[in-house]
C-alpha positions as CSV (number, residue, x, y, z in Angstrom):
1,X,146.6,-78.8,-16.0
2,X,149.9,-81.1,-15.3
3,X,148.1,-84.5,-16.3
4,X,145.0,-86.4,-17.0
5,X,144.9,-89.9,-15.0
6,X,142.3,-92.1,-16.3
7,X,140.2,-89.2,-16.9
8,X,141.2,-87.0,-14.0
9,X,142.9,-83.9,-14.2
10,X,145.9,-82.9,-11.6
11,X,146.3,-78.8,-11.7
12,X,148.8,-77.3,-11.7
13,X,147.4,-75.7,-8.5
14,X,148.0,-78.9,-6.5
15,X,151.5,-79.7,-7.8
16,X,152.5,-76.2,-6.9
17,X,150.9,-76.8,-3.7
18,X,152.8,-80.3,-2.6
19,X,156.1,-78.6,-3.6
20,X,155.8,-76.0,-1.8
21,X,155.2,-78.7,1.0
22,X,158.2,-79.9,-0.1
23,X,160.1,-76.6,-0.1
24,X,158.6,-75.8,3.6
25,X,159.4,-79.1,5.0
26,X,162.2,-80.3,6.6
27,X,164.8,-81.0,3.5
28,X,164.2,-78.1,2.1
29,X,167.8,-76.8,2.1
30,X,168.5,-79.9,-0.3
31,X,166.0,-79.2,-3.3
32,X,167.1,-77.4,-6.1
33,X,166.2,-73.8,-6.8
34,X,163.3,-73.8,-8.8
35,X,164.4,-71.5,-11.7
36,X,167.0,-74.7,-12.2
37,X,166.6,-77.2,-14.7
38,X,166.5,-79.5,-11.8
39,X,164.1,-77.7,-10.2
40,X,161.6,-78.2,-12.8
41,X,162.7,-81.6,-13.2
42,X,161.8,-81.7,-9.2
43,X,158.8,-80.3,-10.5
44,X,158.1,-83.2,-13.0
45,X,159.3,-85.9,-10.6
46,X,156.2,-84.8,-7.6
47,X,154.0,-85.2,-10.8
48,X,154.7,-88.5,-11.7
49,X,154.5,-89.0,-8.0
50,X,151.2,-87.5,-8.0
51,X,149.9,-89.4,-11.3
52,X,151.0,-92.6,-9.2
53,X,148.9,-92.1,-6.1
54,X,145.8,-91.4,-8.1
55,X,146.1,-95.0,-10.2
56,X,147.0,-96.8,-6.7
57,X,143.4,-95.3,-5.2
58,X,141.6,-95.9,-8.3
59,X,143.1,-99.4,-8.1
60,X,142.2,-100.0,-4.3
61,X,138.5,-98.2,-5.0
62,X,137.9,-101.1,-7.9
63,X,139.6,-104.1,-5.7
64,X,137.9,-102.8,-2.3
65,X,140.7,-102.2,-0.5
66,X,141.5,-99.6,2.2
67,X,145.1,-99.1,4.0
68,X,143.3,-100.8,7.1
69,X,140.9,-103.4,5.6
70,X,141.2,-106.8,5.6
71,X,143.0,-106.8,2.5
72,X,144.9,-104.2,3.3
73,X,146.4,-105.1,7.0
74,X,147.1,-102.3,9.6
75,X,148.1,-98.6,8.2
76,X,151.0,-98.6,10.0
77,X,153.7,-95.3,9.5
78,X,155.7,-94.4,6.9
79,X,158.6,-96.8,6.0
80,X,162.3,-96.2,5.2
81,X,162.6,-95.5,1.8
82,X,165.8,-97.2,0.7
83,X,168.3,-97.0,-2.5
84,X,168.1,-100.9,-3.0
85,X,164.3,-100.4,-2.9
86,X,165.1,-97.2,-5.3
87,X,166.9,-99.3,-7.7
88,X,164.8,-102.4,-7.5
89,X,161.6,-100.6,-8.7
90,X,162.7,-97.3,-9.6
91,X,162.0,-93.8,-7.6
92,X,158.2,-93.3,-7.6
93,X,157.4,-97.2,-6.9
94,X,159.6,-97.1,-4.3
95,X,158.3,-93.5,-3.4
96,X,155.0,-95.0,-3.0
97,X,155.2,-98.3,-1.1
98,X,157.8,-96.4,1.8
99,X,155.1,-93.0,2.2
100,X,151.4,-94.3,1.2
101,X,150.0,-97.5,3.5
102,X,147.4,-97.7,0.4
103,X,149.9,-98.6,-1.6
104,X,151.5,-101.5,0.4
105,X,148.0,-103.0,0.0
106,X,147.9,-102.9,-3.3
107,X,151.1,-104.1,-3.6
108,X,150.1,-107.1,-1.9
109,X,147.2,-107.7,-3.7
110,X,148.5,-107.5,-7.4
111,X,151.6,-109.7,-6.3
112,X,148.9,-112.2,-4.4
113,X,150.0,-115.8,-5.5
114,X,153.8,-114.8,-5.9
115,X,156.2,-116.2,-4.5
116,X,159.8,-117.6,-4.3
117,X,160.3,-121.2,-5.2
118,X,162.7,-123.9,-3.7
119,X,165.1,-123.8,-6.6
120,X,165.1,-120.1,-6.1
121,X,165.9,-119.9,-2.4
122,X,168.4,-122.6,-2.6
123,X,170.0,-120.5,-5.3
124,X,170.1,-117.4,-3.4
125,X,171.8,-119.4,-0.5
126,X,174.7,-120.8,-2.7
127,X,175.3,-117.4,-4.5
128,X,175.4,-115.6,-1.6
129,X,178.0,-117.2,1.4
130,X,179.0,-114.8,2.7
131,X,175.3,-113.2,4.1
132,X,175.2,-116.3,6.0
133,X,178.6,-117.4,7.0
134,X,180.5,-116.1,10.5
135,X,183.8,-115.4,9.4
136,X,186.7,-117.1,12.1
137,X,186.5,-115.1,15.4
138,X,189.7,-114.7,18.2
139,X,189.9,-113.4,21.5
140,X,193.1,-111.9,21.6
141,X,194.6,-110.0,24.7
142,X,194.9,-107.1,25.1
143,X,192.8,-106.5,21.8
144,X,189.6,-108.8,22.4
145,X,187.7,-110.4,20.1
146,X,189.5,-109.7,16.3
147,X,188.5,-110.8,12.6
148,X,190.9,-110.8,9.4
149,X,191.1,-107.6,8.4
150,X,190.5,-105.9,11.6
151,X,194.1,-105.6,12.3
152,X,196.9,-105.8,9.7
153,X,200.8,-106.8,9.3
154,X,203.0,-108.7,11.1
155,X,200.2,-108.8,14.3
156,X,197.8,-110.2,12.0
157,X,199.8,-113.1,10.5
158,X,201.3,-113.6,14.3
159,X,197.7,-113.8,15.5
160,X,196.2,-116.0,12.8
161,X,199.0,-118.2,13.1
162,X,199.1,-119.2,16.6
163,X,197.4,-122.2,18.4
164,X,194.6,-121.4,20.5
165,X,196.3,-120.6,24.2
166,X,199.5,-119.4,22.8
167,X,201.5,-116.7,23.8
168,X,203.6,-115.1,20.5
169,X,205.9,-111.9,21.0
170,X,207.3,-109.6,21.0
171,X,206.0,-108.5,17.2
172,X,206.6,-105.1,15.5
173,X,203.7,-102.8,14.8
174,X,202.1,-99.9,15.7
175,X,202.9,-98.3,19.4
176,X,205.0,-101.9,19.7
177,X,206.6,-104.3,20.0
178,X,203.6,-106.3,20.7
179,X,203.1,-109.5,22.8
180,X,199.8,-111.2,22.6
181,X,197.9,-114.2,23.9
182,X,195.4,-116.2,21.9
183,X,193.1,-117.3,24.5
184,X,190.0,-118.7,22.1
185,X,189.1,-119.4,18.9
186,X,185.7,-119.5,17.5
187,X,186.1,-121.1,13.7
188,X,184.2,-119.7,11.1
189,X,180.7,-121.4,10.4
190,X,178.0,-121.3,8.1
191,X,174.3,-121.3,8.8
192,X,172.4,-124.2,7.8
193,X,170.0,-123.7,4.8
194,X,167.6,-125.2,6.5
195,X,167.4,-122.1,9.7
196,X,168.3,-119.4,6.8
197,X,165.2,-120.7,4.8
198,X,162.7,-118.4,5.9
199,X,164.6,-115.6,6.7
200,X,165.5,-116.1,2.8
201,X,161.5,-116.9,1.7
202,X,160.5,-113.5,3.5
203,X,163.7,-111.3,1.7
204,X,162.7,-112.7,-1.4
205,X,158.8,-112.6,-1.5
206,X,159.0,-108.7,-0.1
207,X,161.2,-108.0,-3.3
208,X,159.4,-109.9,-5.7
209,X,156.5,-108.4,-4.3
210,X,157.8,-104.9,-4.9
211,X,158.7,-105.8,-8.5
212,X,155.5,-107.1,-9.4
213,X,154.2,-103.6,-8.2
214,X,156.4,-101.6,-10.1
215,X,155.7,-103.7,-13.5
216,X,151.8,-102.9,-12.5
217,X,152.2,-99.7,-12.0
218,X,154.4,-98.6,-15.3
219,X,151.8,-100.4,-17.1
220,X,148.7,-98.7,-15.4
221,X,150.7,-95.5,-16.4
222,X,151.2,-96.1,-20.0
223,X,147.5,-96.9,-20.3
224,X,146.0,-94.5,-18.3
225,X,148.3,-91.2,-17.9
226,X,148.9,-88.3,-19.8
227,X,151.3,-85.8,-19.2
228,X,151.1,-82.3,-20.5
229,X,154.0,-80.4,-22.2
230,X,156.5,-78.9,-19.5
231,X,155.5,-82.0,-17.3
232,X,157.0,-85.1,-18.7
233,X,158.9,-87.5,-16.8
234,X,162.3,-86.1,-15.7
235,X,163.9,-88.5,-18.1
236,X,162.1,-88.3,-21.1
237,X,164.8,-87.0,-23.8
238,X,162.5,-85.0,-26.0
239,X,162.0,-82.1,-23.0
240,X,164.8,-79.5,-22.8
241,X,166.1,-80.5,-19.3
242,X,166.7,-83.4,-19.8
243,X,170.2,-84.8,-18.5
244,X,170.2,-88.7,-19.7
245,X,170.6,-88.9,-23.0
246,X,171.5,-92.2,-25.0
């Protein structure tokens, strides 16, 4: 036996089984060779994964939830599974919400009534100018359309400095001298708050969401999951593979 989850017992049969799933599927060339101490630690990690799936379906059994229920919204496919969702909730959350449709419902319902306030998505506007702000554009011939940064030295200064309509040459640089005409400019602008607002709300609430599933489902597995000896989590310091030590 790997674990006990709220009374039930994943064997070591069906761990054995999903990796070699894993080790027959399409990335198998990445895994690491099981006699490795990152193989067994590949070997933990599908059991934490495993532990996971069996509190989200006790979960959705006790709330009446199914992937495709009212609750629970269409099943849909798997999602990308992401390093900022990775780092936001940690690999087996993240794991979870991007394979299992189940657990995007239950997501949703133990974050129901969360939500970004104003304060909060006014915040995330001012900190962040540049997600929302169109840096200064020109068309420049013969290069078209051309940013700060997207061509360097004496062009760049010679571009930037001109007057919209202006002709400015010859100028060293690459392949050159170089004579170029500035036939538009399109000054940089910023979105209003006010059409970046729900754009914002929806960024916001998916995250917070996520987070408030993650803090769920770490406390679900401190309460209800035991893990037998050569199964630990992957980082828990007290097992001999261990490679994150404090």
């Amino acid at each position: 036996m790997a674990a006990v989850v709220d009374g039930r017992a994943v064997p070591v049969a069906e761990v054995d089984a999903r990796l070699a799933t894993l080790r027959n599927g399409p990335l198998a060339a990445r895994l690491p060779h099981p006699g490795t101490a990152e193989g067994r630690n590949l070997r933990r990690w599908v059991v934490q994964v495993m532990a996971a799936e069996i509190l989200v379906e006790q979960e959705a059994a006790r709330r009446g939830i199914t992937a495709g229920g009212p609750q629970g919204g269409a099943p849909g496919e798997a999602v990308a599974l992401t390093l900022a969702a990775a780092l936001r909730t940690g690999g087996v959350a993240a794991a979870l919400l991007a394979a299992m449709p189940l657990a995007r419902a239950v997501c949703r319902a133990v974050a129901a009534g969360e939500g970004p306030g104003e304060e909060e998505l006014r915040g995330y506007y001012r900190r962040n100018p540049d997600r929302f702000t169109t840096p200064e554009t020109r068309w420049v011939r013969p290069f078209g359309p051309v940013r700060r940064g997207e061509i360097t030295g004496p062009i760049e200064d010679a571009v930037f400095a001109a007057r919209e309509g202006e002709t400015v040459g010859p100028v060293d640089g690459p392949g050159g001298p170089w004579t170029v005409v500035v036939e538009r400019v399109a000054p940089a602008r910023r979105e209003p708050y006010e059409t970046a607002r729900e754009r914002i709300s929806r960024e916001l609430a998916e995250a917070g969401r996520e987070r408030a599933f993650a803090r769920w489902l770490d406390g679900r597995h401190a309460e209800a999951v035991r893990l037998m000896p050569g199964f630990e989590h992957p980082a828990d310091p007290r097992h001999p593979d261990a490679t994150h030590h404090h």
